[in-house]
C-alpha positions as CSV (number, residue, x, y, z in Angstrom):
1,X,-46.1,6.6,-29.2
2,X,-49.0,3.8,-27.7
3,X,-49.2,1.1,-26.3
4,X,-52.0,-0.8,-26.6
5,X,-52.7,-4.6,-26.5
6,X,-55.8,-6.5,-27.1
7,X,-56.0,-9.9,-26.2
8,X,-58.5,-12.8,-26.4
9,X,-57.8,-15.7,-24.7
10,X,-59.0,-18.0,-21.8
11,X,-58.4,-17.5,-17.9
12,X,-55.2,-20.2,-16.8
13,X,-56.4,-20.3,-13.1
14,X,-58.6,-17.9,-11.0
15,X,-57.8,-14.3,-10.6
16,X,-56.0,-13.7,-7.5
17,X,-56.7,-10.2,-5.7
18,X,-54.1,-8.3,-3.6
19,X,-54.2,-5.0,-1.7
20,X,-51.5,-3.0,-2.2
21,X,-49.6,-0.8,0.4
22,X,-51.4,2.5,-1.5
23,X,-54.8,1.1,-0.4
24,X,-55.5,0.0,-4.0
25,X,-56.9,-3.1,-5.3
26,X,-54.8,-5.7,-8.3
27,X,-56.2,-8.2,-10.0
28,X,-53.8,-11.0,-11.6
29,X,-54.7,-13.0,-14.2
30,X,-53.0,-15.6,-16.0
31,X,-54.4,-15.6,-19.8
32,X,-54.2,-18.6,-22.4
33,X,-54.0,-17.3,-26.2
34,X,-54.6,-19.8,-28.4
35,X,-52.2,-19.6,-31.7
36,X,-53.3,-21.6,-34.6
37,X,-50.9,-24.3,-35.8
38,X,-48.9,-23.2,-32.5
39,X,-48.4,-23.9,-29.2
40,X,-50.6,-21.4,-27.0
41,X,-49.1,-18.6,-24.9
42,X,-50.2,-17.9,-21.4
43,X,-49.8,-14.0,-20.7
44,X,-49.9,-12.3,-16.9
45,X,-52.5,-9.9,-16.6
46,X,-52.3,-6.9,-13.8
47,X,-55.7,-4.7,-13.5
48,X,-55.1,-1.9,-11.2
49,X,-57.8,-0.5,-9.7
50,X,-60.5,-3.6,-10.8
51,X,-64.1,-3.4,-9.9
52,X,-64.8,-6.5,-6.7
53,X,-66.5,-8.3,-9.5
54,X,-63.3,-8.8,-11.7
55,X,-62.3,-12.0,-9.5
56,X,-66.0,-13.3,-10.8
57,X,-64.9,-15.3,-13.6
58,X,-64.3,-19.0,-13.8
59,X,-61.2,-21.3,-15.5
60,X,-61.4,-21.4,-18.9
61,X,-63.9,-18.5,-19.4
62,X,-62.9,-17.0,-22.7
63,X,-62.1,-13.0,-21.8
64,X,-60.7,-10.0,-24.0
65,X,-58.6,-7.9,-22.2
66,X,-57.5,-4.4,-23.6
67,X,-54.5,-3.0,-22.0
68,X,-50.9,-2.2,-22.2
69,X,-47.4,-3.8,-22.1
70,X,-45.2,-3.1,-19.0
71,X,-41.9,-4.7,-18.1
72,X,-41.1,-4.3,-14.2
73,X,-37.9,-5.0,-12.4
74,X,-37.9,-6.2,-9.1
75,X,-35.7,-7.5,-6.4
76,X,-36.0,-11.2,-5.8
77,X,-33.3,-14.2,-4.7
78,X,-30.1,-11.8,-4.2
79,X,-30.8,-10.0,-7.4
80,X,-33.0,-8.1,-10.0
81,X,-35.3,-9.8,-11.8
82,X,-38.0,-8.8,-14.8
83,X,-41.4,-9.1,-15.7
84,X,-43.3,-8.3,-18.7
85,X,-47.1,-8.5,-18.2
86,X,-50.2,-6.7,-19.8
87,X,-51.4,-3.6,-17.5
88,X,-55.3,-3.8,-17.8
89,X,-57.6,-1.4,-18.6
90,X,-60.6,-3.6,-19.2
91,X,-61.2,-7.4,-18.8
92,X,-64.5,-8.0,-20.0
93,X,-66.3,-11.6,-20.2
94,X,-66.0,-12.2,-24.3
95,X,-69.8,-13.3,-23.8
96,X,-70.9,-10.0,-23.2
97,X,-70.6,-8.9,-27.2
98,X,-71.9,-5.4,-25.9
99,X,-68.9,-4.6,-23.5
100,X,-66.7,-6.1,-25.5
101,X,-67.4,-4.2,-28.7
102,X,-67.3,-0.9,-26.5
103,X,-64.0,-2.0,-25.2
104,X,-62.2,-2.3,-28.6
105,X,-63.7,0.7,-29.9
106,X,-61.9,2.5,-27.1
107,X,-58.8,0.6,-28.3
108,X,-58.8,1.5,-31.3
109,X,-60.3,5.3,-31.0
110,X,-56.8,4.6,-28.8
111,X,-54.5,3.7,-31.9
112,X,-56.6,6.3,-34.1
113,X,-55.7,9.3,-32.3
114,X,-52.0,8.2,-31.9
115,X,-51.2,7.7,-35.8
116,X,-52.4,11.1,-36.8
C-alpha cells in the first residue's frame, strides 16, 4: 500500500530548522489549506533531510508539498502523546510551475505503480 499526500496550501509562519542528534537537518512547516465553503486547515509539515534553502520562503507564500502521512507518539507532560504530520519529500515554491509539475509527476508515477 502508499502513502502519498499532495498538498497546496500557504506557509502559517516561517519554517523552523532543527538538528537532530543523527546529525541530520528538519524542516517544520506549518501549512494553511484553503477548503472552499470551509474553514481552512493548517497541516504540520516535517522535511527530513531539506536542502539549507528550504527555510527560504516567506508567510503566506503559496507551496505544494508532496509527501507522506505519519503519526508519531512521544512522551510529553507525564504521558504519551501523538502527532500526525505530513513527512516531506518535496516542498517546492508553487511559483516555480516547472518544479512543481516535476514534483506531482513523481507523485503520481508514485500512485501508478502502487495500483497495478
Amino acid at each position: 500500500m502508499t502513502n502519498v499526500v499532495v498538498l497546496i496550501g500557504r506557509l502559517a509562519r516561517p519554517a523552523e530548522t532543527r538538528e537532530l542528534p543523527s546529525g541530520d537537518r528538519l524542516v517544520a512547516y506549518e501549512v494553511t489549506v484553503e477548503r472552499p465553503g470551509e474553514r481552512a486547515e493548517t497541516v504540520p509539515v516535517v522535511w527530513m533531510g531539506a536542502p539549507a534553502s528550504a527555510v527560504d520562503h516567506e508567510v503566506d507564500e503559496r507551496m505544494l508539498v508532496v509527501g507522506r502521512v505519519r503519526r508519531r507518539f512521544f512522551r510529553a507532560g507525564g504521558g504519551t502523546q501523538s502527532r500526525t504530520e505530513v513527512v516531506a519529500e518535496a516542498v517546492v515554491n508553487a511559483r516555480h510551475a516547472k518544479r512543481a509539475a516535476a514534483a506531482l509527476q513523481r507523485a503520481q508515477a508514485a500512485l501508478e505503480e502502487a495500483l497495478t
